[in-house]
C-alpha positions in Angstrom: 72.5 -40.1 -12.2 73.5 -38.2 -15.6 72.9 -39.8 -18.4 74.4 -38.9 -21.8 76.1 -39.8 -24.9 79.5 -41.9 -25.0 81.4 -38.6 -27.0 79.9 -36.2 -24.6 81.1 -38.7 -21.5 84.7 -38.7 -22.6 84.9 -34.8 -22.6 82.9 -35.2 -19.2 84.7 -37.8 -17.7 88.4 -35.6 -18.9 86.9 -32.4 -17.2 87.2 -34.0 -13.9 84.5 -32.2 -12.5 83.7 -31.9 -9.0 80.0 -31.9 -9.1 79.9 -34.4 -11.4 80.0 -37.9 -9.0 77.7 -40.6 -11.1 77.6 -41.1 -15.1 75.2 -43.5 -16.7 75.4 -44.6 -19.9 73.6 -47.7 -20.2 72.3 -49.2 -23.5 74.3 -46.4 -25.5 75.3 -48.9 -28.0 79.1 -48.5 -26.4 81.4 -50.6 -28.4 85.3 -51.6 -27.6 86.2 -48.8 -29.8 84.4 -46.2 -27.1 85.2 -48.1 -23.8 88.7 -47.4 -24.8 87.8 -43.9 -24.8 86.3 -43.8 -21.8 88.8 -45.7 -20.5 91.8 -43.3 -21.6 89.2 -40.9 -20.0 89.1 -42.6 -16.4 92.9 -42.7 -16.1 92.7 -38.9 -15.6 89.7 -38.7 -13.1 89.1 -38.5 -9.8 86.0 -36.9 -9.2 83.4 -39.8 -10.6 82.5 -42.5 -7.9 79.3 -44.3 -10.1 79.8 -45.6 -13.8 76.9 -47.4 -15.4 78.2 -48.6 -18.5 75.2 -51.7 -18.6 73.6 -53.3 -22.0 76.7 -52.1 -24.3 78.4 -53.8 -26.5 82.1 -54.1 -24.4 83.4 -57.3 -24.9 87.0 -58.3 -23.5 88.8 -56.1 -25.3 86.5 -53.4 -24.0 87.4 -55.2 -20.6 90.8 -54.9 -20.7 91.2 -51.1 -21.7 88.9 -50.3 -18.5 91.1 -52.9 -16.1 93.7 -50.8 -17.0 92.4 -47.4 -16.2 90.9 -49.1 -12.6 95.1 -50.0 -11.7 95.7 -46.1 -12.1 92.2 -44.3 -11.1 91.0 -44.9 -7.6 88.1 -42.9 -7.1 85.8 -44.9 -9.1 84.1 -47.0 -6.0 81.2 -48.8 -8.3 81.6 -49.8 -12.4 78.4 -51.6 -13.9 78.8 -53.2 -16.5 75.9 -56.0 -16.5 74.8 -57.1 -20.1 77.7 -56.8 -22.0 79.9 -59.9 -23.9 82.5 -59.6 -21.5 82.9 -63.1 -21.3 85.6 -64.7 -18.5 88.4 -63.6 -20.2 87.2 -59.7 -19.8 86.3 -60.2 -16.4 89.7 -62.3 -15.2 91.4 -58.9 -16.4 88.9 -56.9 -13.8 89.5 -59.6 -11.3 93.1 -59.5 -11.7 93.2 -55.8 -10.7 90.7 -55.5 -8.0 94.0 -57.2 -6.2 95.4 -53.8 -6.3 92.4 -51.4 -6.6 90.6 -51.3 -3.4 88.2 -48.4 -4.2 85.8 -50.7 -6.2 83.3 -51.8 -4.1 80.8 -52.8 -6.5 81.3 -54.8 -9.5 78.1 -55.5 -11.5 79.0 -58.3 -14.2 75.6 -60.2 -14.4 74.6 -61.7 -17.2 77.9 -61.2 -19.3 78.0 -65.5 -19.8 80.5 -65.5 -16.5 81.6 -68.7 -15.0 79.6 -68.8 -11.3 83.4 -69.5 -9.7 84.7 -66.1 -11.4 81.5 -64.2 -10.4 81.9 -65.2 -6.7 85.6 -64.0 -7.1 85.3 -61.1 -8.1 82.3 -60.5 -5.6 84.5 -61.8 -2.9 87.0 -59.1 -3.8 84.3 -56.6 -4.0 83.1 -57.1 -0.7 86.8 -57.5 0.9 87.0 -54.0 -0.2 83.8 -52.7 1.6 85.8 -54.3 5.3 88.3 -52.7 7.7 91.8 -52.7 6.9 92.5 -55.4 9.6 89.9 -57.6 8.3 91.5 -57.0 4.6 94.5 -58.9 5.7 93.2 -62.0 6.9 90.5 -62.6 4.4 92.7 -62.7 1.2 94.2 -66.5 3.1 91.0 -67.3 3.6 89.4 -66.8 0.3 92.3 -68.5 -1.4 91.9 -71.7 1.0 95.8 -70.9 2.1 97.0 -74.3 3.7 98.9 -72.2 6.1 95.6 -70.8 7.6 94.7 -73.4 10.0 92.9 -72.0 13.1 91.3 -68.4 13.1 91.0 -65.7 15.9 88.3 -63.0 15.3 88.8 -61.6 18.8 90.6 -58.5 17.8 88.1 -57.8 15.0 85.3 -57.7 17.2 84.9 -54.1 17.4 85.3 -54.0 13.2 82.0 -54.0 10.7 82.6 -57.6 10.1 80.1 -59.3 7.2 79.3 -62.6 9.3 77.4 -63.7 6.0 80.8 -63.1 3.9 82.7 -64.7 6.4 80.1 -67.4 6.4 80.4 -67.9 2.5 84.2 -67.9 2.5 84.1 -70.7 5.7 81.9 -72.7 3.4 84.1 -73.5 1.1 87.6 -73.4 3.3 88.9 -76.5 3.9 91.7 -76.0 5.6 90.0 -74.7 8.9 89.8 -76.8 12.3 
């Protein structure tokens, strides 16, 4: 993975270069001020599929300028951002949009002073995003312990790469199941 400096990622990031698939920038010192940069930057990509953006110094603000670039790029598939001061209301505005950004498959928000219920959100969401189409339209009931889910037939999913042990986690904690 490249690693380099936030200024030099923006004009990266803008250049939309082919070859250029992963971009680290991890304990850079990145502040709101840059993630909106980088940000701005992201809204006209869609070449890069890794950004590491760990140990920073986004916060929610920094939060919300990058959920807004993930509702219009969709080639990003895994955003770290681990060690920051995101805080829940940062990572509600991530949450939010991976309802209509499937791509992200990897949402690394460790140690960022998260509520454990948000966390297992937004990895639910995360790992939705990683099933079959099929298996993307059940789940969504499921997770949100829909009342009107009260019996479940996996029979035509048994050809699709079904996560028994997300399935397992989301049962858990349905109630509405017979």
């Amino acid at each position: 993975m490249y690693s380099t400096s936030a200024e030099t990622a923006v004009q990266q990031i803008k250049a939309n270069d082919a070859g250029r698939r992963e971009m680290s920038l991890s304990s850079r010192g990145i502040d709101d001020v840059q993630c909106q940069s980088i940000a701005e930057a992201l809204k006209q990509n869609d070449t890069l599929t890794v950004l590491d953006l760990q140990s920073n110094r986004i916060t929610a603000v920094g939060g919300e300028y990058l959920a807004n670039a993930l509702k219009v790029n969709t080639s990003l598939i895994e955003l770290n951002l681990e060690n920051n001061q995101l805080q829940d209301a940062g990572a509600s505005l991530l949450n939010d949009v991976l309802d209509e950004n499937h791509s992200i498959k990897a949402l690394h928000l460790e140690m960022n002073q998260l509520s454990p219920k948000l966390l297992e959100q937004i990895n639910n969401k995360c790992l939705l995003n990683t099933q079959p189409l099929p298996l993307k339209q059940v789940m969504p009931q499921l997770i949100s312990n829909d009342p009107s889910v009260t019996a479940l037939d996996l029979s035509e999913y048994a050809n699709a790469n079904l996560s028994c042990y997300m399935l397992a986690d989301v049962l858990k904690h349905n109630t509405m199941l017979k």
